[in-house]
N, C-alpha and C positions, 0 to 999 in steps of 0.2 A: 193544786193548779200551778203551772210551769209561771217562772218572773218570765213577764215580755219586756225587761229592760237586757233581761240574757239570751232571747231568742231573737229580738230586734239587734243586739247587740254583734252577733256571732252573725248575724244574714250580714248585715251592713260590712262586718269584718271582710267576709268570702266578696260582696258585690267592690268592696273598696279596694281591695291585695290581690284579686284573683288569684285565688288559691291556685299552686300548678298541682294539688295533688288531689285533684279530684275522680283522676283514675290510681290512684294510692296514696300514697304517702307515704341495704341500713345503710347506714352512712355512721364509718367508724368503727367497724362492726369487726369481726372476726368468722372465720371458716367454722358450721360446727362439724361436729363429730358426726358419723357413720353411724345410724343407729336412734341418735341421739334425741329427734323427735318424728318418732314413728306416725303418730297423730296429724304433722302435717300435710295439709291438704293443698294442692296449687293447678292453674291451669297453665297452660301455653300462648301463645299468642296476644290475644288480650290477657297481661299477667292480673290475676291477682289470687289470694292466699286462701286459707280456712281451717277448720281444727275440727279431725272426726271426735265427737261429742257421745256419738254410739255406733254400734255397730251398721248405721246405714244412714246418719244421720250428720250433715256437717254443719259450721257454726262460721258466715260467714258478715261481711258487712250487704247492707241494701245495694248501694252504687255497685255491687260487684256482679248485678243483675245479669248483665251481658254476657259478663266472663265465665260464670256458670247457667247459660243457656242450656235449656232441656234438650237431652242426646249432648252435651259435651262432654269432653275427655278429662278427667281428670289424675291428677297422680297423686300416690298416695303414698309418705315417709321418706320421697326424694331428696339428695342431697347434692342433686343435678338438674336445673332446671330442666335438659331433654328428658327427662325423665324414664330413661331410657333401661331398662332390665328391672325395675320398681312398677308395685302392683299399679293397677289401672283402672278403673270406673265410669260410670256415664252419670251423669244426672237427670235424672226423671223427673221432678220434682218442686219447685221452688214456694217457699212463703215469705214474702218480706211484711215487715212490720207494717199492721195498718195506717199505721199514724208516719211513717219515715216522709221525710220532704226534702226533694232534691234539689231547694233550694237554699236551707239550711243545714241538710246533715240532719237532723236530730232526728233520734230514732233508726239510726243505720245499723239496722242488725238483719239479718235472714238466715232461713235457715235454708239447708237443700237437703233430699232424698236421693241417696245413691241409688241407683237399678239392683244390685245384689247388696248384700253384706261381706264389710271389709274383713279380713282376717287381722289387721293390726290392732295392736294398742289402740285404746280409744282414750281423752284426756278429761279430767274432772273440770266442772265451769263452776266458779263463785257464784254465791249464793250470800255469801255475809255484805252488808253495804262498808262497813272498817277495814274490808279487805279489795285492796294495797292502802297500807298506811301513806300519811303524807311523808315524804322523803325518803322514803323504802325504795328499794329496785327491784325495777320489773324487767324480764327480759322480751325482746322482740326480736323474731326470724324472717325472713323471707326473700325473695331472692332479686327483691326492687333496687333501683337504682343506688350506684354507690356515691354519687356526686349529685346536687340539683342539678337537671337538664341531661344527667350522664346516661349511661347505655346502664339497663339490666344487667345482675351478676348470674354467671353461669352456675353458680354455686351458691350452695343453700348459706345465708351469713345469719347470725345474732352480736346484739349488743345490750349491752346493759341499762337503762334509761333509768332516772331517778322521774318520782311519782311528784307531780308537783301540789301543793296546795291547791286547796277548794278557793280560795282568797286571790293566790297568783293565778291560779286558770279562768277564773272569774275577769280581774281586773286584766289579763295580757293578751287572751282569746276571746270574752266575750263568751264561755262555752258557760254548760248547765253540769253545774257540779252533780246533780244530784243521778243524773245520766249519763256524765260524761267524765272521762276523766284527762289528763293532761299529762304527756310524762316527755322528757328531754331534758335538756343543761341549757340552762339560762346562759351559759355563758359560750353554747353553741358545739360542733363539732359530733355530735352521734344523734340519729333520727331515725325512723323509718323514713321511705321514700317514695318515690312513684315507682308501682309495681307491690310494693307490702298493703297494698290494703288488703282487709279482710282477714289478715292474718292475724294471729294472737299476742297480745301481751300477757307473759305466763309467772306464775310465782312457784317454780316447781314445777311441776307437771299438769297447776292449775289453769287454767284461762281467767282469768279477769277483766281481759277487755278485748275491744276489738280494734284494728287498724283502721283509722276512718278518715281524716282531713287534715290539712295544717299549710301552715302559711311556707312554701318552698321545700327547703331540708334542711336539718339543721343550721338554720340560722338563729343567732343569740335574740335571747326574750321572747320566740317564739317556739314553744313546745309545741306536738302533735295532740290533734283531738282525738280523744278513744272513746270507744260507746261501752260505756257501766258494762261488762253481763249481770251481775247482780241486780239492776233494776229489772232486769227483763225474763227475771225467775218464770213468773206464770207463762208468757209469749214460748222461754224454750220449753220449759214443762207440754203444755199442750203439744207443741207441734211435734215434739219425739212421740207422745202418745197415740196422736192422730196421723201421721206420717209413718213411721214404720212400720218395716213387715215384722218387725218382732221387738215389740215394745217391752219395755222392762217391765217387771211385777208393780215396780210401783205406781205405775198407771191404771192399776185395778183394786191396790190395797187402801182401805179404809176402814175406820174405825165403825163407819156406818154403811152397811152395804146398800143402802136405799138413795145413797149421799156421794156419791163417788166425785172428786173435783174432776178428773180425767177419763178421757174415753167410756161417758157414760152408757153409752150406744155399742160398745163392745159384745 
């Protein structure tokens, strides 16, 4: 059962600061490379990010409902936000988390079903709860605001964020360690921003979290809230299994074929 000294905690936070990143939430960041994450997913207009998870399948936050509206455009591996000569997709599809509340954030995860299957890279999502260690770096991409209140970057940026403590994310945001997690410098200057939600915090080519809320852009003692992916193992399990046209094998393998956890109706 969730503390509601962490869920009252975190509402009270967002009703008291007005979070301005509730349409995102880099700042400090650097230009990446060409190539460099092919798995990025982003829209136009209303920005926000995502991470193809499988072949027709992306991994994104709840609030990013709008931005991946059924029939929109999305681009896929861009490193321009026109995304202009980079593959291209529709969304068919949405499930957001049953339990997600737009008035806390918690639970902001969703997934969406692309119309075809992408031909890109697709990136591995955590599954271990120890993974991102406390103080370890995470990186974050996306092509949100480079200043609070600033204009969107044309260009796809990352930064390096350090992962903060279950202790410091607790007492600084009010957020739920156990689904959430917290990553920026205490002492301020690199964040995602408005326009990176949804987008990934990666260890590698892993995902581990997702872009979800935070008090402005980097400002000191205020790190960004990220939504666990490892809490939300079963949530993506199911919905790649149930959602795409072409599910992996291991939505049908088990030890017991009488017993299948996934797509038992296949």
């Amino acid at each position: 059962m969730r503390n509601s000294f962490v869920r009252s905690g975190l509402s009270s936070l967002i009703i008291s600061l007005s979070l301005s990143s509730v349409q995102g939430r880099i700042v400090g960041g650097a230009p990446a490379t060409d190539g460099e994450y092919p798995f990025y997913v982003h829209t136009r207009g209303t920005i926000c990010g995502g991470t193809l998870i499988h072949s027709d399948i992306v991994l994104t936050a709840a609030h990013c409902d709008e931005a991946f509206a059924i029939d929109q455009t999305v681009y896929i591996g861009a490193i321009e936000l026109s995304g202009e000569g980079d593959e291209t997709n529709t969304v068919q599809q949405q499930l957001l988390h049953p339990l997600y509340d737009t008035n806390t954030y918690e639970n902001d995860i969703m997934l969406i079903k692309l119309t075809s299957a992408s031909s890109s890279p697709v990136a591995q999502w955590n599954t271990k709860a120890s993974v991102p260690a406390s103080n370890s770096k995470v990186d974050v991409i996306g092509f949100g605001a480079t200043s609070e209140g600033g204009d969107v970057s044309s260009i796809l940026l990352e930064v390096a964020l350090t992962v903060q403590s279950a202790q410091t994310c607790v007492e600084t945001m009010g957020a739920d360690p156990v689904t959430q997690i917290c990553a920026g410098e205490l002492t301020g200057g690199k964040d995602s921003c408005q326009g990176d939600s949804g987008g990934p915090l990666l260890v590698g080519d892993t995902v581990v979290a997702i872009v979800s809320v935070g008090v402005g852009c980097a400002r000191p003692n205020y790190p960004g809230i990220n939504t666990r992916v490892s809490a939300y193992t079963q949530f993506i399990k199911e919905g790649i299994c149930n959602m795409s046209s072409d599910p992996p094998e291991w939505c049908f393998t088990t030890t017991d074929e009488c017993s299948r956890i996934f797509c038992c109706d296949r």
